[in-house]
ZAMARRO-71921 format. One record per residue (C-alpha): residue number from 1; residue in three letters; x, y, z. Coordinates in steps of 0.25 Angstrom, whole numbers, plus 5000, padded with zeros to 4 digits. Each point is the difference from the previous one (the first is absolute). Last residue first. Layout:
! ZAMARRO-71921
[atom NUM,"ALA",[X,Y,Z]]
...
//
This chain:
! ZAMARRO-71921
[atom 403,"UNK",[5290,4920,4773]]
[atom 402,"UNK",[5005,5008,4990]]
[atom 401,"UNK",[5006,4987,4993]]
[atom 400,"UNK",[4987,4993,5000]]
[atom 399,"UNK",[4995,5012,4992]]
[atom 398,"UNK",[5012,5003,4990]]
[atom 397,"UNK",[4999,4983,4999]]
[atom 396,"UNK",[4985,5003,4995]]
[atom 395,"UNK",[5003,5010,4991]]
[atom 394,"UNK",[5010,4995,4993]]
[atom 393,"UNK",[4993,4986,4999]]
[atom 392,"UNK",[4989,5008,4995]]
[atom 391,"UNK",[5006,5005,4987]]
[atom 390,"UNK",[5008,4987,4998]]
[atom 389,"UNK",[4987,4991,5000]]
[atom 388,"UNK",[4992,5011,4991]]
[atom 387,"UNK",[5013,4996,4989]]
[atom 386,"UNK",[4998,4985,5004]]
[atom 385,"UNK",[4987,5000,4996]]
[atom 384,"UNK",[5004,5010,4989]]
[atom 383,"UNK",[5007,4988,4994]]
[atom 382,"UNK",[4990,4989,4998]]
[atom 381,"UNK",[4993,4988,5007]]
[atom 380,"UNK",[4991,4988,4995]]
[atom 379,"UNK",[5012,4993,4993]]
[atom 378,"UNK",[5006,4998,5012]]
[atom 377,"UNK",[5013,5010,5007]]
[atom 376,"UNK",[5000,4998,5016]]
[atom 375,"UNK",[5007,5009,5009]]
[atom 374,"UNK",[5006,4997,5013]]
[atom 373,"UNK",[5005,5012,5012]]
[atom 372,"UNK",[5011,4997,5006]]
[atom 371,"UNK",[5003,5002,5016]]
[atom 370,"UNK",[5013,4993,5003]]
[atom 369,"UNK",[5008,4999,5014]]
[atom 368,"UNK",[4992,4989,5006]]
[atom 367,"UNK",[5004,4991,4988]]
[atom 366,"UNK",[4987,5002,4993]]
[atom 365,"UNK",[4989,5010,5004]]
[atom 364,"UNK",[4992,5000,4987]]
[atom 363,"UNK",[4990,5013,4995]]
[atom 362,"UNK",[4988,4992,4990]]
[atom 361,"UNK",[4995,5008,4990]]
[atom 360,"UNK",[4983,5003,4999]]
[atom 359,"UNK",[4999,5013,4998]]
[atom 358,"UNK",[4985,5007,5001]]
[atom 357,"UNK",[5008,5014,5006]]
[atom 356,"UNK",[4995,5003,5014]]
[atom 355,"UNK",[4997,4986,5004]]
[atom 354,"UNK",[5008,4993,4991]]
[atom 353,"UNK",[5014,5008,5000]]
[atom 352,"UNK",[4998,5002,5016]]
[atom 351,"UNK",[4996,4984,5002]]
[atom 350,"UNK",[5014,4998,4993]]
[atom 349,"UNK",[5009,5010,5007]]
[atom 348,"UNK",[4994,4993,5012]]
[atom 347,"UNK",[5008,4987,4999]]
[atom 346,"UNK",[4988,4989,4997]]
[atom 345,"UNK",[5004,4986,5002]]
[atom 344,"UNK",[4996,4987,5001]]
[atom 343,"UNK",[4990,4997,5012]]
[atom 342,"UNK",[4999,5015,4999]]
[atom 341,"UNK",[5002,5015,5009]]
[atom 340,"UNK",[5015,4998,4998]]
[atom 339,"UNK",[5008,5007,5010]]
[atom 338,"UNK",[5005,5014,4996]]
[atom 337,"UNK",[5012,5007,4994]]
[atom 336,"UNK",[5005,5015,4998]]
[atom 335,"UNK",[5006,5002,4987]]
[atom 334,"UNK",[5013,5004,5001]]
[atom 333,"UNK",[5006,4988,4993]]
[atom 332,"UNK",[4995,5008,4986]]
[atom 331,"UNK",[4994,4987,4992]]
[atom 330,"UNK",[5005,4991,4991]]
[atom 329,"UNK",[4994,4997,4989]]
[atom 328,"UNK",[4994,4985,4996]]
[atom 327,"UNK",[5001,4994,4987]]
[atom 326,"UNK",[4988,4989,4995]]
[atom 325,"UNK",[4997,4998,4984]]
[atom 324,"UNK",[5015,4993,4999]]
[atom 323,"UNK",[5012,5006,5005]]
[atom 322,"UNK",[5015,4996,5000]]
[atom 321,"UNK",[5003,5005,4987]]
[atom 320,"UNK",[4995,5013,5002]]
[atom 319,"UNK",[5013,5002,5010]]
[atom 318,"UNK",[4997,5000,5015]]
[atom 317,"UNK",[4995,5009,5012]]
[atom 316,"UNK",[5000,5012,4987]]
[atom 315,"UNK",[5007,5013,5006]]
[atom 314,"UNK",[4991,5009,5011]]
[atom 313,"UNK",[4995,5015,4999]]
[atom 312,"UNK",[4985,4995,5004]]
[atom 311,"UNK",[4993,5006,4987]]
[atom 310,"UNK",[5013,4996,4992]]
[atom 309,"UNK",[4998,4984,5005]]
[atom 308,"UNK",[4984,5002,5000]]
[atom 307,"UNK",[5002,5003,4984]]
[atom 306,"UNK",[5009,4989,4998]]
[atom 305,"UNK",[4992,4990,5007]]
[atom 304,"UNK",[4988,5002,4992]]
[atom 303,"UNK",[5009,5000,4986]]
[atom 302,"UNK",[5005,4986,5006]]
[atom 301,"UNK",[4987,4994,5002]]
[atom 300,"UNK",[4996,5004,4988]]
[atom 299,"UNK",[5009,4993,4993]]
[atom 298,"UNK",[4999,4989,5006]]
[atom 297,"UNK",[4985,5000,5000]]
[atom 296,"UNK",[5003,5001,4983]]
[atom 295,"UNK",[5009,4989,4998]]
[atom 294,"UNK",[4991,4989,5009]]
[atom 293,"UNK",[4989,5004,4993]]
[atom 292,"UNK",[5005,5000,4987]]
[atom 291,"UNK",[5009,4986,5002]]
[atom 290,"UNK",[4985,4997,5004]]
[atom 289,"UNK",[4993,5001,4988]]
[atom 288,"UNK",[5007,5009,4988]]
[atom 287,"UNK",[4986,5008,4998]]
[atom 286,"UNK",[4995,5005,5013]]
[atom 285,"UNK",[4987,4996,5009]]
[atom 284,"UNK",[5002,4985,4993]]
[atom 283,"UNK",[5011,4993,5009]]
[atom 282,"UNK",[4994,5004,5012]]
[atom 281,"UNK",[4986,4991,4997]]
[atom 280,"UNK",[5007,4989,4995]]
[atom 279,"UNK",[5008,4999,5012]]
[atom 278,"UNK",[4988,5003,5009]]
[atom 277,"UNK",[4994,4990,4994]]
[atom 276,"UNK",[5010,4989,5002]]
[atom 275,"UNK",[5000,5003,5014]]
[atom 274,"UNK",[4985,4997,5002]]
[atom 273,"UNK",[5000,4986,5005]]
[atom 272,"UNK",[5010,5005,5009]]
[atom 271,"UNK",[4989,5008,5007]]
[atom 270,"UNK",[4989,4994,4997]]
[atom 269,"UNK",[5005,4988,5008]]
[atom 268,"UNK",[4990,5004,5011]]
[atom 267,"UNK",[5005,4988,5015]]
[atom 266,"UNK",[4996,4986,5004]]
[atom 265,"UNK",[5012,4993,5002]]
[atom 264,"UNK",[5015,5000,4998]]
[atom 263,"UNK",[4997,4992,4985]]
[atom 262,"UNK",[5011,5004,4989]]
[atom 261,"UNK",[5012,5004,5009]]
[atom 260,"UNK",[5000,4984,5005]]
[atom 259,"UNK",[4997,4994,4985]]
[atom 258,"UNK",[5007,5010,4992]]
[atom 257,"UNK",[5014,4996,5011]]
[atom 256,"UNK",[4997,4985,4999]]
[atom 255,"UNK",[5001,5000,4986]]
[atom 254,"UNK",[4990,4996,4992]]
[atom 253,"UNK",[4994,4986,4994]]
[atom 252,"UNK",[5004,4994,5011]]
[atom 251,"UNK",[4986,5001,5010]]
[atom 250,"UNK",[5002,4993,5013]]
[atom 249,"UNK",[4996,5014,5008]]
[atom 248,"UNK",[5006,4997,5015]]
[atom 247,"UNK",[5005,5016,5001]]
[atom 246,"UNK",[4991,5005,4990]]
[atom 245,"UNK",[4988,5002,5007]]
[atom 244,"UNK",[5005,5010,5008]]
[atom 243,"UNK",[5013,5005,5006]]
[atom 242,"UNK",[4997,5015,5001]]
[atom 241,"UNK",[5015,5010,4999]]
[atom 240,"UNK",[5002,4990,4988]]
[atom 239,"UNK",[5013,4991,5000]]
[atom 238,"UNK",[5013,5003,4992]]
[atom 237,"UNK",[5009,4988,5004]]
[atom 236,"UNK",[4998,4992,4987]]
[atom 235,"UNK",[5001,5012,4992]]
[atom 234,"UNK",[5014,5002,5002]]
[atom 233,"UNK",[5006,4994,4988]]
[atom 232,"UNK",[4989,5007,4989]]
[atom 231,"UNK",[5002,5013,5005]]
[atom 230,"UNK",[4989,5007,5006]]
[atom 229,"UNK",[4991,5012,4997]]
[atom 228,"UNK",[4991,5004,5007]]
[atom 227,"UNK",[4988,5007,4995]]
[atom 226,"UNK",[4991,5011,5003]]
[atom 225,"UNK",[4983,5003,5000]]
[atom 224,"UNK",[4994,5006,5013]]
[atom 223,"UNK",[4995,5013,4995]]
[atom 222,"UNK",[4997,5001,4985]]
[atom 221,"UNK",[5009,5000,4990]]
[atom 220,"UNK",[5008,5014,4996]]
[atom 219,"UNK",[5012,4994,4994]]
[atom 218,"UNK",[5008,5012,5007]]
[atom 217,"UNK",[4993,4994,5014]]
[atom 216,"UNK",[4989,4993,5002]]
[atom 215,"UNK",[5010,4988,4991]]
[atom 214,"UNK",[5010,4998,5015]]
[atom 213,"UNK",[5013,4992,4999]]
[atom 212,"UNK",[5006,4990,5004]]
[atom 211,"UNK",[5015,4994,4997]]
[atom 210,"UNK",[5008,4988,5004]]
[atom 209,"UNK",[5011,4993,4997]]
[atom 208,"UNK",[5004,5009,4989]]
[atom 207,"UNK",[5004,4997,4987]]
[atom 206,"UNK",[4997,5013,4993]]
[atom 205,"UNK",[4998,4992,4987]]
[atom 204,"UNK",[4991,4993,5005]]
[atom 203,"UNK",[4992,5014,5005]]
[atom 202,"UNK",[5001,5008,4989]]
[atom 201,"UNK",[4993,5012,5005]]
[atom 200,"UNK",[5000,5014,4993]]
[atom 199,"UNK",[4997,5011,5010]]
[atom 198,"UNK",[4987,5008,5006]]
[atom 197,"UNK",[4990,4989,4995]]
[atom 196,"UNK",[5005,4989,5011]]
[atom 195,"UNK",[5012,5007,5008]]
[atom 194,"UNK",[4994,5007,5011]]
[atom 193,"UNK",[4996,4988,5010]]
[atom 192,"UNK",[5015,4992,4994]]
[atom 191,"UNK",[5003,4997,5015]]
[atom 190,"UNK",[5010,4990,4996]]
[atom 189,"UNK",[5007,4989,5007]]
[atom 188,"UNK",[5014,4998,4995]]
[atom 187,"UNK",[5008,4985,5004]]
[atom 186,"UNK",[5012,5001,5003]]
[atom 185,"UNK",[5012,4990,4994]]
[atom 184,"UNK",[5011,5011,5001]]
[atom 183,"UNK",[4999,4999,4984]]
[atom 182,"UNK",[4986,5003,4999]]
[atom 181,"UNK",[5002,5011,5009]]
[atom 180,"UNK",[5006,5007,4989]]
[atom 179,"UNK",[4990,4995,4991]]
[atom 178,"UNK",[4988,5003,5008]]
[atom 177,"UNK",[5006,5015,5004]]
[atom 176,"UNK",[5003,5001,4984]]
[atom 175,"UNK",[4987,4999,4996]]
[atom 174,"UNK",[4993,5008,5009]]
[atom 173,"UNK",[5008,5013,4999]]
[atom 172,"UNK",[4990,5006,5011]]
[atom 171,"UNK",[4991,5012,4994]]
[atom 170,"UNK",[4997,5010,5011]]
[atom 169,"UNK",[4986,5004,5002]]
[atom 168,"UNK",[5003,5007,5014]]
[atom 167,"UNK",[4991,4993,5009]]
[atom 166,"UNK",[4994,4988,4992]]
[atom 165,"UNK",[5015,4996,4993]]
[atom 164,"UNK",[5000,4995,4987]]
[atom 163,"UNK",[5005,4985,5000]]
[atom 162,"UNK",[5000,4999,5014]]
[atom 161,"UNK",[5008,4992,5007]]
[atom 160,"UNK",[5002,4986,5009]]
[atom 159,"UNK",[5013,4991,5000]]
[atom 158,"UNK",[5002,4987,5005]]
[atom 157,"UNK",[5009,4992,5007]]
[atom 156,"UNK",[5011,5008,5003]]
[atom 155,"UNK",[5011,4992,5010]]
[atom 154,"UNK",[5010,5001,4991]]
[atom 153,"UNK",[5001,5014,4999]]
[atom 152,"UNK",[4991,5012,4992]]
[atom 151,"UNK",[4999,5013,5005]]
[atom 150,"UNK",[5009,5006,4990]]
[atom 149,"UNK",[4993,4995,4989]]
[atom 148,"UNK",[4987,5007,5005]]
[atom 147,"UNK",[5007,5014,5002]]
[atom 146,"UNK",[5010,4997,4987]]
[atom 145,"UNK",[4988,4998,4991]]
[atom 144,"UNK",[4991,5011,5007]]
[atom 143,"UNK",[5011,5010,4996]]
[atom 142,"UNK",[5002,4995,4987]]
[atom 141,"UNK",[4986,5005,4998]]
[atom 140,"UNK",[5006,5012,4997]]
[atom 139,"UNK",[4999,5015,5007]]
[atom 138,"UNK",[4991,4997,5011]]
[atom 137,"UNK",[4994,5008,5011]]
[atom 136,"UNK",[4998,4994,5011]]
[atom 135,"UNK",[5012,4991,5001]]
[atom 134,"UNK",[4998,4983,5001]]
[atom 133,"UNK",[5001,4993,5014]]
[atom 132,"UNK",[5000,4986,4999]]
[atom 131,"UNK",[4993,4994,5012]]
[atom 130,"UNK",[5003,4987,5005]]
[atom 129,"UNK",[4988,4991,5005]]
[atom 128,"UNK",[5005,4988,5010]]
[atom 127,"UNK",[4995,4987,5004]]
[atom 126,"UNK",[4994,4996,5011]]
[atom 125,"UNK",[4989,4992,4993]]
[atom 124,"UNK",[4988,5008,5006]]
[atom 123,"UNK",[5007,5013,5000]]
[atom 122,"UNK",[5004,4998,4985]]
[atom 121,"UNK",[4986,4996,4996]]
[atom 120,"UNK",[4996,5013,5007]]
[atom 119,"UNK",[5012,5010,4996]]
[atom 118,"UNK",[4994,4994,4985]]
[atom 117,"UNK",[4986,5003,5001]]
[atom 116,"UNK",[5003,5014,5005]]
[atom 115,"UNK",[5010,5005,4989]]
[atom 114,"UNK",[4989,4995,4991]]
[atom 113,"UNK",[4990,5008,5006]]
[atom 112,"UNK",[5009,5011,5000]]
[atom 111,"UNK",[5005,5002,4987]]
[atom 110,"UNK",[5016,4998,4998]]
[atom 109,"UNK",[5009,5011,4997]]
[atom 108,"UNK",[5010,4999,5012]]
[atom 107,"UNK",[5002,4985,4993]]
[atom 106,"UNK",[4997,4987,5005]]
[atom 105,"UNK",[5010,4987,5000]]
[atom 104,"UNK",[4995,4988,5009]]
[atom 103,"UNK",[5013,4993,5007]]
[atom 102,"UNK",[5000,4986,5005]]
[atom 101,"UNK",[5006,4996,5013]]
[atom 100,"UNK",[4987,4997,5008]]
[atom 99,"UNK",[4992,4991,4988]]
[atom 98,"UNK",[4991,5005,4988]]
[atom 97,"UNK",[4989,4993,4995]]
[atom 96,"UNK",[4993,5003,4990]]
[atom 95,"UNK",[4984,5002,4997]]
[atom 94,"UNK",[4996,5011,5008]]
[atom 93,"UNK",[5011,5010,4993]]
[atom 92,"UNK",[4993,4995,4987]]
[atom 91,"UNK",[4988,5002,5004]]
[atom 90,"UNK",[5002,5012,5006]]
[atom 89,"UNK",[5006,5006,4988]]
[atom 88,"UNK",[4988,4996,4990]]
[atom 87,"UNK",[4990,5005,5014]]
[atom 86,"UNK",[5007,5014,4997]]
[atom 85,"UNK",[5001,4999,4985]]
[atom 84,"UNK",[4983,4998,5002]]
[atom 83,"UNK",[4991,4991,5000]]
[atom 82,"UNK",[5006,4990,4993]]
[atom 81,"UNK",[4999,4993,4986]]
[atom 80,"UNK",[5012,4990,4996]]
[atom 79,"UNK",[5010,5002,4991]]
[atom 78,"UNK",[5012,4989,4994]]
[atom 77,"UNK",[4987,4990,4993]]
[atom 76,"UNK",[5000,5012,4992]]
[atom 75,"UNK",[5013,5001,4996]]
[atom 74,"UNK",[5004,5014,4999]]
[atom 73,"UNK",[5001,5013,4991]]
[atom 72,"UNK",[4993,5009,5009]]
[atom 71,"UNK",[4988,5002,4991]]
[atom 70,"UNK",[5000,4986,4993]]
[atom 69,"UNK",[4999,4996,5017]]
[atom 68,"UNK",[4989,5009,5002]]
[atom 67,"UNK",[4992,4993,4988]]
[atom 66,"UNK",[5004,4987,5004]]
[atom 65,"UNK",[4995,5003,5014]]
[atom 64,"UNK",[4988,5004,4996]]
[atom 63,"UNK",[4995,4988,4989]]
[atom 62,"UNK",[5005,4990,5014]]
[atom 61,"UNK",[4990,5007,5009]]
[atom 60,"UNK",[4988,4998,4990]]
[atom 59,"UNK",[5006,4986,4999]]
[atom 58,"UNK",[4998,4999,5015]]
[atom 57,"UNK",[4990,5007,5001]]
[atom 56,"UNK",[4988,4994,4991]]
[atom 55,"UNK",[4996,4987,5006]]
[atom 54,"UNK",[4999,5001,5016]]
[atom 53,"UNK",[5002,5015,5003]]
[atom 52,"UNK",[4991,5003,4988]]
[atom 51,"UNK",[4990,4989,4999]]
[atom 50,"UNK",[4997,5000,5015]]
[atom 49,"UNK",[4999,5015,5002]]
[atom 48,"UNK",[4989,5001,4989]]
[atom 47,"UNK",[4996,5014,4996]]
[atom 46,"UNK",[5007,5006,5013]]
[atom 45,"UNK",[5013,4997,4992]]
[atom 44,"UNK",[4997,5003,4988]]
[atom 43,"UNK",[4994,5013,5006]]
[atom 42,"UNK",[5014,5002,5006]]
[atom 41,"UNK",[5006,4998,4986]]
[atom 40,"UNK",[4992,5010,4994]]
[atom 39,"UNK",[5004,5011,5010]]
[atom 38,"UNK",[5015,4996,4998]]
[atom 37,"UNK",[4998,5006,4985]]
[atom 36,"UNK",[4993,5012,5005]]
[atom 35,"UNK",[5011,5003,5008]]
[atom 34,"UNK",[5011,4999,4989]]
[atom 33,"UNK",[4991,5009,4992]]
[atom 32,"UNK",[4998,5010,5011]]
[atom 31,"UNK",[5016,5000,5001]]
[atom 30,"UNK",[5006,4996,5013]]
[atom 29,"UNK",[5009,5009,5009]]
[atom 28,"UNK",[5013,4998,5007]]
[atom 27,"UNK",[5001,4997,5013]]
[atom 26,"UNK",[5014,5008,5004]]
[atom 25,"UNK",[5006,5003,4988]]
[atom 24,"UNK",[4987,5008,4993]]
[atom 23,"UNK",[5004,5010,5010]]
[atom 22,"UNK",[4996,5014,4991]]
[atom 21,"UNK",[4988,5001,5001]]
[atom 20,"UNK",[4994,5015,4998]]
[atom 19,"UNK",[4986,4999,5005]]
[atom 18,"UNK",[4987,5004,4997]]
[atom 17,"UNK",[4999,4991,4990]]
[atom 16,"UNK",[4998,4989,5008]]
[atom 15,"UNK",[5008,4987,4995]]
[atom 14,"UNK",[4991,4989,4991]]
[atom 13,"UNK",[5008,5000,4990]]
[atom 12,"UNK",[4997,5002,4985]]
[atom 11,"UNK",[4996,5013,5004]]
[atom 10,"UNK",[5013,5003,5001]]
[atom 9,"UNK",[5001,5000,4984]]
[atom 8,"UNK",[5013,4995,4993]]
[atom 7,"UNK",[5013,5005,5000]]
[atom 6,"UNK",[4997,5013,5011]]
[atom 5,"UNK",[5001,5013,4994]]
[atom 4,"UNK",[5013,5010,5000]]
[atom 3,"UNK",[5009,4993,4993]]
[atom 2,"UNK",[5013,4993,5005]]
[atom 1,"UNK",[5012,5011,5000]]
//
């Protein structure tokens, strides 16, 4: 049983304390270090705009993404800074061109946004998305193999998944999905958004086409910093969402990829620019650095799940080994259910568990038949949060039930 203090001192974050948060997975949180850090570089900025933007980012950028990429074991002329793993996918969905017979492979699992960009470039080239249905529960990530294999024919031409899921935190078999797929001659996209900081990555030796993936997440970077990554063979296709500057740019001492990505107009590269401080900064709240991190959120991701599974009556939704920092529960299907009262979502189990108790946990509709309730483990969380979590859920689906 993980212990019963946080790793390192909450306070080092910037969260309200009045508050049990446990959904680090959906848009992380940044460390007042990590903050402080980008703070300088916008007073840099502000400083002398001219200098910075004109003279010093470019190299400022290239320092950042060869720290990210000695993180994520890449080549760094590979990865490029994005937004977001949602604007990573999109642009590599925006770039290709897919014809009316082609096939564009998805799986039941998929996050939504993504699901949405690709149904739109499908729908604007007439060709076709095909679902693979992998079980809720699971009992081994052969499943998911033999779902995503199974869908596969000759007309496949590409392939998008996660690598751990955002609904149910369910750990994909990455490695072997790319290499099988390999073989067929498809090509893996990769929503990595949860990956970076939750789960050791070695993206050239992954070989996949393409991954993204978020650092405001698990590496705990502020807003607005992630990376795509792209294979050395398809880069010449890979255009930014934002064709800027770069498009006609004579220069040849780069490659056109780093010069396109590295200019899209004026916009605050605090963000990236301040990855390989959140990296550093995580790496020293525990002794071990971030195999640490990593070792102990998943542990304590799993002893919270445990104890909501026996509070709820229910078996495990999948084996330890398929979850990282992120597992969802599954709730009773009796709960009644309600529209969403957000932009995004807010089930009302959720508003119940804040409003009456100071729990922030995000409750999923997912599939239209599941209602899971998500639970984060970071370094700033502890056990009996998710032993108070437990007391209340009891109470709280008693009530719902009653009604």
């Amino acid at each position: 049983m993980p212990a019963d203090k946080p790793a390192c001192d909450p306070a080092l974050w910037l969260l309200d304390e009045t508050i049990t948060y446990l959904n680090h997975g959906s848009f992380g949180a940044c460390p007042r270090a990590v903050l402080d850090f980008q703070a300088a570089i916008r007073e840099r900025i502000e400083r002398q705009p001219m200098q910075f933007f004109v003279r010093d980012l470019e190299p400022l950028l290239d320092d950042a993404r060869h720290e990210l990429a000695r993180f994520l074991s890449a080549t760094p002329e590979n990865l490029v800074f994005v937004p977001n793993a949602t604007a990573g996918v999109n642009t590599v969905l925006r770039s290709l061109e897919f014809e009316r017979e082609d096939e564009l492979l998805v799986t039941n699992y998929e996050y939504n946004a993504s699901r949405n960009a690709l149904d739109f470039v499908a729908a604007r080239a007439g060709a076709r998305v095909v679902v693979a249905k992998i079980p809720f529960p699971l009992q081994s990530p052969d499943q998911i193999v033999e779902a995503v294999m199974g869908a596969v024919t000759e007309k496949t031409r590409l392939a998008l998944f996660d690598h751990v899921t955002s609904q149910t935190g369910v750990i994909f078999p990455v490695k072997r999905l790319v290499d099988l797929l390999s073989e067929h001659g498809i090509d893996a996209l990769i929503d990595g958004a949860h990956a970076p900081g939750m789960l050791p990555l070695s993206l050239d030796a992954l070989g996949a086409a393409y991954y993204t993936g978020n650092c405001h997440k698990w590496l705990c970077g502020p807003k607005t910093a992630a990376f795509l990554y792209i294979r050395p063979d398809l880069q010449p296709a890979v255009r930014p969402l934002i064709i800027s500057h770069g498009a006609n740019s004579p220069r040849s001492d780069r490659s056109k990829l780093q010069i396109e990505f590295g200019w899209t107009g004026t916009g605050d590269p605090s963000a990236c620019l301040s990855v390989p401080e959140a990296i550093r900064s995580i790496a020293g709240l525990v002794p071990g650095g971030w195999p640490a991190v990593m070792r102990h959120n998943h542990e304590l991701a799993l002893a919270g799940r445990e104890l909501l599974c026996k509070t709820l009556g229910i078996g495990r939704p999948c084996p330890d080994e398929m979850i990282g920092s992120l597992a969802s529960i599954p709730l009773p299907a009796t709960l009644a259910t309600a529209e969403y009262k957000a932009p995004l979502y807010l089930d009302p189990l959720q508003d119940a568990l804040l409003e009456k108790h100071q729990i922030e946990v995000p409750v999923i509709r997912w599939a239209s038949s599941w209602r899971l309730l998500r639970i984060s483990a970071q370094l700033y969380n502890s056990m009996p949060q998710y032993i108070r979590l437990a007391s209340v859920l009891s109470e709280e689906l008693f009530s719902q039930n009653a009604k």
